[in-house]
MARVEXTI-135952 format. One record per atom (N, C-alpha, C, CB): x, y, z; chain; residue number from 1; residue in three letters. Coordinates in steps of 0.001 Angstrom, whole numbers. Glycine has a CB too. Layout:
N
        X        Y        Z  chain    n  res
        X        Y        Z      A  NUM  ALA
...
END
This chain:
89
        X        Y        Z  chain    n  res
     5669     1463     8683      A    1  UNK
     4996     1772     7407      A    1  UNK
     5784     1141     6263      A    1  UNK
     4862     3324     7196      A    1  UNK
     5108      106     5474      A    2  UNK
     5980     -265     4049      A    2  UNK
     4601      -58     2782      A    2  UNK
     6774    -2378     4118      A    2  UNK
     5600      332     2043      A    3  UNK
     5239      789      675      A    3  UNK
     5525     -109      -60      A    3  UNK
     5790     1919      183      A    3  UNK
     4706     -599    -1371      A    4  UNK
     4893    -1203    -2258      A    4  UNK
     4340     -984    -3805      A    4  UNK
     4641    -2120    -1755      A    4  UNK
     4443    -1390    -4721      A    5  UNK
     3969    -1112    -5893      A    5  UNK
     3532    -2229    -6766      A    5  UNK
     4840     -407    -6467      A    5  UNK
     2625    -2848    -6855      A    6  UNK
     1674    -3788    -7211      A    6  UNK
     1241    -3625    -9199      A    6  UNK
      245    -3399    -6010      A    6  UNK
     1123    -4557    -9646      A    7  UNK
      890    -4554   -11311      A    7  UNK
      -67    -6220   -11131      A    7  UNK
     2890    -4605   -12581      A    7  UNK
    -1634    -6320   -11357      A    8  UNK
    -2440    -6680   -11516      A    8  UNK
    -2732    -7024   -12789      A    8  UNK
    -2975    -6127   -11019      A    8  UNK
    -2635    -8403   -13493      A    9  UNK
    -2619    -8888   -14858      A    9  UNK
    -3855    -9543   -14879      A    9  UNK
    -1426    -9795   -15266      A    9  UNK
    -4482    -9807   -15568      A   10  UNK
    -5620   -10710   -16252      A   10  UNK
    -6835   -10048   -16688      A   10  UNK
    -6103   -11777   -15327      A   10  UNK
    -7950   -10255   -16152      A   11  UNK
    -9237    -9257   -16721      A   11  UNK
    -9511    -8659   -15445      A   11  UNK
   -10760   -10061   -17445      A   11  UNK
    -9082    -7652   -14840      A   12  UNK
    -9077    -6524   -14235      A   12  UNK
    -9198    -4980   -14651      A   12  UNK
    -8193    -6676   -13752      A   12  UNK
   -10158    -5096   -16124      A   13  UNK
   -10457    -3948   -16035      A   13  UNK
   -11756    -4383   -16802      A   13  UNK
    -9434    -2860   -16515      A   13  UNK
   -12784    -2759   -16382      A   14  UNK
   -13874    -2968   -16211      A   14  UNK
   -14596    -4145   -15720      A   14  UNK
   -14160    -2691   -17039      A   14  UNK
   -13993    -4378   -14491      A   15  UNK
   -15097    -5241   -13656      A   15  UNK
   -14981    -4800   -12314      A   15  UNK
   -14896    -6889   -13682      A   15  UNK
   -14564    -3784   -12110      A   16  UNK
   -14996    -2788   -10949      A   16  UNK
   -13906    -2878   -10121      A   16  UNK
   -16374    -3120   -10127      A   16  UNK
   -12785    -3422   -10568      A   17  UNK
   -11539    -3887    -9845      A   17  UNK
   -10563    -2680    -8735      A   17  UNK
   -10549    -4409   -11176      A   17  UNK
   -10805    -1309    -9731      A   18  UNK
   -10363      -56    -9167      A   18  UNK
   -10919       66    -7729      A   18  UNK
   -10822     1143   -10061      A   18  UNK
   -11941      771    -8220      A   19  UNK
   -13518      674    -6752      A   19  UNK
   -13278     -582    -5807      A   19  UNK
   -15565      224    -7597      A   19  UNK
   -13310    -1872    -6105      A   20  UNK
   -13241    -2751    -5291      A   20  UNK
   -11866    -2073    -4517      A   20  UNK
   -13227    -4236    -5978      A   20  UNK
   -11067    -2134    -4899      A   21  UNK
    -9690    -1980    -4178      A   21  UNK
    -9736     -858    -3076      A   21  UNK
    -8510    -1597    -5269      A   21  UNK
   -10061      425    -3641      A   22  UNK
   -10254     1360    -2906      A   22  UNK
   -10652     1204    -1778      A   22  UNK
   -10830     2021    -3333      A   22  UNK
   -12496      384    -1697      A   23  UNK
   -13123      -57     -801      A   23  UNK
   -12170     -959      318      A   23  UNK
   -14178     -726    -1471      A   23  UNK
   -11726    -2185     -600      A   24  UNK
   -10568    -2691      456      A   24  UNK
    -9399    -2187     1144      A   24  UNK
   -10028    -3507       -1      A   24  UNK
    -8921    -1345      464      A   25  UNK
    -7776      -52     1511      A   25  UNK
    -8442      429     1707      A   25  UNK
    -6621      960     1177      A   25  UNK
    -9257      979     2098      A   26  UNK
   -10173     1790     3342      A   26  UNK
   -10449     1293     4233      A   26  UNK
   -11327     2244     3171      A   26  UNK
   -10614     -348     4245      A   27  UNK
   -11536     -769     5195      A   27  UNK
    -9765    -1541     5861      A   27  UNK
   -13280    -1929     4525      A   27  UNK
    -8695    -1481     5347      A   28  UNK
    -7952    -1657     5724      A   28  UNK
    -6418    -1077     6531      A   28  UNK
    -8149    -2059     5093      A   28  UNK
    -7077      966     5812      A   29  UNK
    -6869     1573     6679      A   29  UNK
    -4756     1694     5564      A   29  UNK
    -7437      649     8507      A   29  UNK
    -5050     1268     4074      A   30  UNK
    -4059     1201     3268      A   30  UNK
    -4106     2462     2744      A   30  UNK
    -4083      157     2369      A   30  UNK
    -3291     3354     2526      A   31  UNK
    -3311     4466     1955      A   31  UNK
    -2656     4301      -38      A   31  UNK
    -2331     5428     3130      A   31  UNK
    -2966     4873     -848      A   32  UNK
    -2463     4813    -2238      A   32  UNK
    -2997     5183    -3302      A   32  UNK
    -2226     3836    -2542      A   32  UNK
    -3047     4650    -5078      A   33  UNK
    -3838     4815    -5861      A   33  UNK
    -4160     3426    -6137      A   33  UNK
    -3453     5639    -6828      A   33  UNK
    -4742     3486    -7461      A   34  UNK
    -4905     2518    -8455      A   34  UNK
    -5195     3102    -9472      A   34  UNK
    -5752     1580    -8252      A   34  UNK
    -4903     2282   -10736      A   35  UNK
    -5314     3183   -12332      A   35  UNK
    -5020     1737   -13536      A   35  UNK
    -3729     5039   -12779      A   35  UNK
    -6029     2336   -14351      A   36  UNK
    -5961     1455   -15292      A   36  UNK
    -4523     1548   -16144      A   36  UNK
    -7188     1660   -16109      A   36  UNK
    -4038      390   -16682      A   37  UNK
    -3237      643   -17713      A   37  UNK
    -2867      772   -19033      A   37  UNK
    -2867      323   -17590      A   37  UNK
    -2231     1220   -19834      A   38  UNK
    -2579      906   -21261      A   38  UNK
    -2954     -485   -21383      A   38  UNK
    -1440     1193   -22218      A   38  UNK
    -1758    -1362   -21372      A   39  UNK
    -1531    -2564   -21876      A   39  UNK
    -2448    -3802   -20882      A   39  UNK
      153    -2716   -21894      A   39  UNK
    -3979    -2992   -20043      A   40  UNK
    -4537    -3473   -19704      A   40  UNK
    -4696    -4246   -17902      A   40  UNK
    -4415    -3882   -20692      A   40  UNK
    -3602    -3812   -17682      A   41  UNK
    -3567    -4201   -16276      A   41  UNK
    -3611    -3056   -15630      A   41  UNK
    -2439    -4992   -15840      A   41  UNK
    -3834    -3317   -14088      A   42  UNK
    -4231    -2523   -12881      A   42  UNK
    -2669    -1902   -12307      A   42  UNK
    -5130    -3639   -11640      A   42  UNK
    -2307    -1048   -12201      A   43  UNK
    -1136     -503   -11279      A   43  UNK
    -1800       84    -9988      A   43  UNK
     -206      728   -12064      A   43  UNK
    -1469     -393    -8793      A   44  UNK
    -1324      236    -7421      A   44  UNK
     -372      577    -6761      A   44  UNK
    -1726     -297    -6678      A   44  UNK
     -284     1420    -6475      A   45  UNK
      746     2145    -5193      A   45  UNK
       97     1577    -4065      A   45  UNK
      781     4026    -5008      A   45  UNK
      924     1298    -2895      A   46  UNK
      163      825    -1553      A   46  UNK
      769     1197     -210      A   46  UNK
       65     -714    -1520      A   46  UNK
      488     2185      561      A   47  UNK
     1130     2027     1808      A   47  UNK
      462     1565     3429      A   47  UNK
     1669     3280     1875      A   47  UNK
     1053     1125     3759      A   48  UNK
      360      681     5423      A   48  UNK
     1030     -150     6248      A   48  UNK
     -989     -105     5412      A   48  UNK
      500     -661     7215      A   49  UNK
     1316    -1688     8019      A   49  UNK
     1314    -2804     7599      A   49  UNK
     1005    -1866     9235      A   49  UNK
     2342    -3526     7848      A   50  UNK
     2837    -4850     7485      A   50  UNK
     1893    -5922     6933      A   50  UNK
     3428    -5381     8615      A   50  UNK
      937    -5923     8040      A   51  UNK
      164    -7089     7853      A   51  UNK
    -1824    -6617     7419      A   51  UNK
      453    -8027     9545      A   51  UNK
    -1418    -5457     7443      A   52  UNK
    -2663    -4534     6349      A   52  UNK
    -2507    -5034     5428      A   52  UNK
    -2641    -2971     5946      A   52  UNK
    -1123    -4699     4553      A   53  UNK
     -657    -4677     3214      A   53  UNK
     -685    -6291     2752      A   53  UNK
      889    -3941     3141      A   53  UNK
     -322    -7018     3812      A   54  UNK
     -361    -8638     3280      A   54  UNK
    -1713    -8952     3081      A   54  UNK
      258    -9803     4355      A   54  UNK
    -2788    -8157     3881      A   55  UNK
    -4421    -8700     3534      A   55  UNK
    -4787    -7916     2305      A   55  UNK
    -5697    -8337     4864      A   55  UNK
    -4209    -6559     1989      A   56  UNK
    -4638    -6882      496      A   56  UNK
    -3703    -6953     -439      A   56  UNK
    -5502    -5981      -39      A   56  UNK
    -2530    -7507     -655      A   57  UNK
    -2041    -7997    -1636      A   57  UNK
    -2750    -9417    -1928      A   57  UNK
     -650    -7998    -1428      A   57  UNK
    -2969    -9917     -489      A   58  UNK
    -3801   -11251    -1046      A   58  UNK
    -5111   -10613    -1766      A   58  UNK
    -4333   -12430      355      A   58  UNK
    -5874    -9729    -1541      A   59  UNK
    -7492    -9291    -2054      A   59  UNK
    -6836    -9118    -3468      A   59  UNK
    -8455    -7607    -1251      A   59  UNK
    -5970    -8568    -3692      A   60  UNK
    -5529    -8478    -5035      A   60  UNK
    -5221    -9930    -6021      A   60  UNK
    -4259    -7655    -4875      A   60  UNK
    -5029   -10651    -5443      A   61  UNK
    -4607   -11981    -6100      A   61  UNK
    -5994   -12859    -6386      A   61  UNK
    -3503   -12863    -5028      A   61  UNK
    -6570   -12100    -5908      A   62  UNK
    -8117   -12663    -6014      A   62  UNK
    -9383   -11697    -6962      A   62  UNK
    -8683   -12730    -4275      A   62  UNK
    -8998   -10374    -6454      A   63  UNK
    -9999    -9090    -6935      A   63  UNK
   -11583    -9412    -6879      A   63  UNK
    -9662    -8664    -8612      A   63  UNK
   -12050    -8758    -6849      A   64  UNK
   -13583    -8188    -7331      A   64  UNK
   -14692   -10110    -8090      A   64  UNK
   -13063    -6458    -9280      A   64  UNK
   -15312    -9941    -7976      A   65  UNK
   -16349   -10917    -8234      A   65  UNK
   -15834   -11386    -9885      A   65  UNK
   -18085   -10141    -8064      A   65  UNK
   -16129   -10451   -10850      A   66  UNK
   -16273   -10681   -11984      A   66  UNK
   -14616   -10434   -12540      A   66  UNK
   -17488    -9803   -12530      A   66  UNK
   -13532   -10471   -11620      A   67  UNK
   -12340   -10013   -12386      A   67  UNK
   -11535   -11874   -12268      A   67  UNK
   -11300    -8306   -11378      A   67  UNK
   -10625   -12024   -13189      A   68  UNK
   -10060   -12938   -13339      A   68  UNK
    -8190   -12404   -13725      A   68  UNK
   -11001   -13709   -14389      A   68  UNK
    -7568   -12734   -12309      A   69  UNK
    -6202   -12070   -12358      A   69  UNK
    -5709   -13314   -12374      A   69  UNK
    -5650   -11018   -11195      A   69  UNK
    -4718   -13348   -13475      A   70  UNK
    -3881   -14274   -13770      A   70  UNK
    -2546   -13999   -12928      A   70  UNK
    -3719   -14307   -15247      A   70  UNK
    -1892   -12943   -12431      A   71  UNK
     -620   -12281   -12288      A   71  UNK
     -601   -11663   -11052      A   71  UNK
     -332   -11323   -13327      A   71  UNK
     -461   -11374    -9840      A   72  UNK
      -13   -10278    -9359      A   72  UNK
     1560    -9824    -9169      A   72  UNK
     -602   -10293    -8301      A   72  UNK
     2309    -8590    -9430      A   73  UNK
     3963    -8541    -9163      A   73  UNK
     3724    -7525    -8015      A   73  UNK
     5157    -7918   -10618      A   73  UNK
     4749    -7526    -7118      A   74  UNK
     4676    -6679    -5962      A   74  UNK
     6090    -6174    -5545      A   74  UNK
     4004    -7442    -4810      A   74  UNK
     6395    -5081    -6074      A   75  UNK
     7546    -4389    -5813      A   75  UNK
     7954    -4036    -4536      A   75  UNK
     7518    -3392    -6428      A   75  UNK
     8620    -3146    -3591      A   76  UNK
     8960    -3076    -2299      A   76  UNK
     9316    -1582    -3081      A   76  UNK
    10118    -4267    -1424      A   76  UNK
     8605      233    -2555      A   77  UNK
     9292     1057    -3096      A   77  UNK
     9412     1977    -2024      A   77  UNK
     8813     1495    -4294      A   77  UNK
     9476     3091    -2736      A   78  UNK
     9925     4270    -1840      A   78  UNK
     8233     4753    -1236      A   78  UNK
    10933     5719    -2946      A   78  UNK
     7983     5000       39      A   79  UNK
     7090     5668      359      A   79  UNK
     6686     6862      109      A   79  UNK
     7121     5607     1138      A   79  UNK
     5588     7206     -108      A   80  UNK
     5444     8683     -710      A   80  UNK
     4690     9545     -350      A   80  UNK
     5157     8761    -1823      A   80  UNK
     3750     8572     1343      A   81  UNK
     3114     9621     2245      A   81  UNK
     1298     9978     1508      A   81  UNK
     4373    11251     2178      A   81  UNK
     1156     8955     1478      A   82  UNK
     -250     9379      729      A   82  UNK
    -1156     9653     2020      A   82  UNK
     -996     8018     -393      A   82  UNK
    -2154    10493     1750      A   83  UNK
    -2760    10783     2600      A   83  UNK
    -4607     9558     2636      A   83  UNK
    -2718    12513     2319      A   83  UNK
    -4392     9347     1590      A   84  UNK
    -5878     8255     1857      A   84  UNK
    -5562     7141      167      A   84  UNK
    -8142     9652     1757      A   84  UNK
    -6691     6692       91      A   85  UNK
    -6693     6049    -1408      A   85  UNK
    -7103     6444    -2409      A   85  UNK
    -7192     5114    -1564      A   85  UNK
    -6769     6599    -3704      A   86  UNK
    -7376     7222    -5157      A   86  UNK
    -7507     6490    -6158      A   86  UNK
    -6668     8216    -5748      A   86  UNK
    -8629     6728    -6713      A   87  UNK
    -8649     5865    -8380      A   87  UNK
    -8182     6663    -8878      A   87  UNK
    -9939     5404    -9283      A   87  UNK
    -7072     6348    -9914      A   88  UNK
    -6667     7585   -11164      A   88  UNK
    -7388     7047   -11999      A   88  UNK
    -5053     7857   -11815      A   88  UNK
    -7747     7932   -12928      A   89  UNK
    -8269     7881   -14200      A   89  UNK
    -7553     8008   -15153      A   89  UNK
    -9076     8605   -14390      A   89  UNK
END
């Protein structure tokens, strides 16, 4: 199990970028959140197996139809045992 912590830059909000993600850790079996940020970017928490987590850090570098991410950063953190995926609000 590795954990990481993800910060999503460009126009990733309101273009369904949250939801998209969710959908993609589910179907990837990634446990975490996502939430909008002040200063406009996406923060995710992410946990799963190795090569889960590499298929969507790449979905992230790409996002949702209508999103345009200039940035992704991807931290390495402490695990924290999530039990499924969440949008925060």
């Amino acid at each position: 199990m590795k954990s990481v912590s993800i910060t999503v830059t460009g126009k990733v909000q309101g273009v369904f970028f949250r939801a998209s993600a969710k959908d993609t850790a589910d179907r990837l079996s990634v446990k975490g959140s996502a939430q909008n940020m002040p200063d406009g970017s996406v923060y995710i928490e992410a946990e799963g197996d190795e090569e889960n987590l590499k298929q969507f850090i790449g979905w992230c570098q790409q996002g949702p139809p209508r999103a345009s991410v200039s940035n992704v950063n991807v931290v390495e953190a402490e695990p924290k045992s999530f039990q499924r995926f969440d949008i925060k609000r």
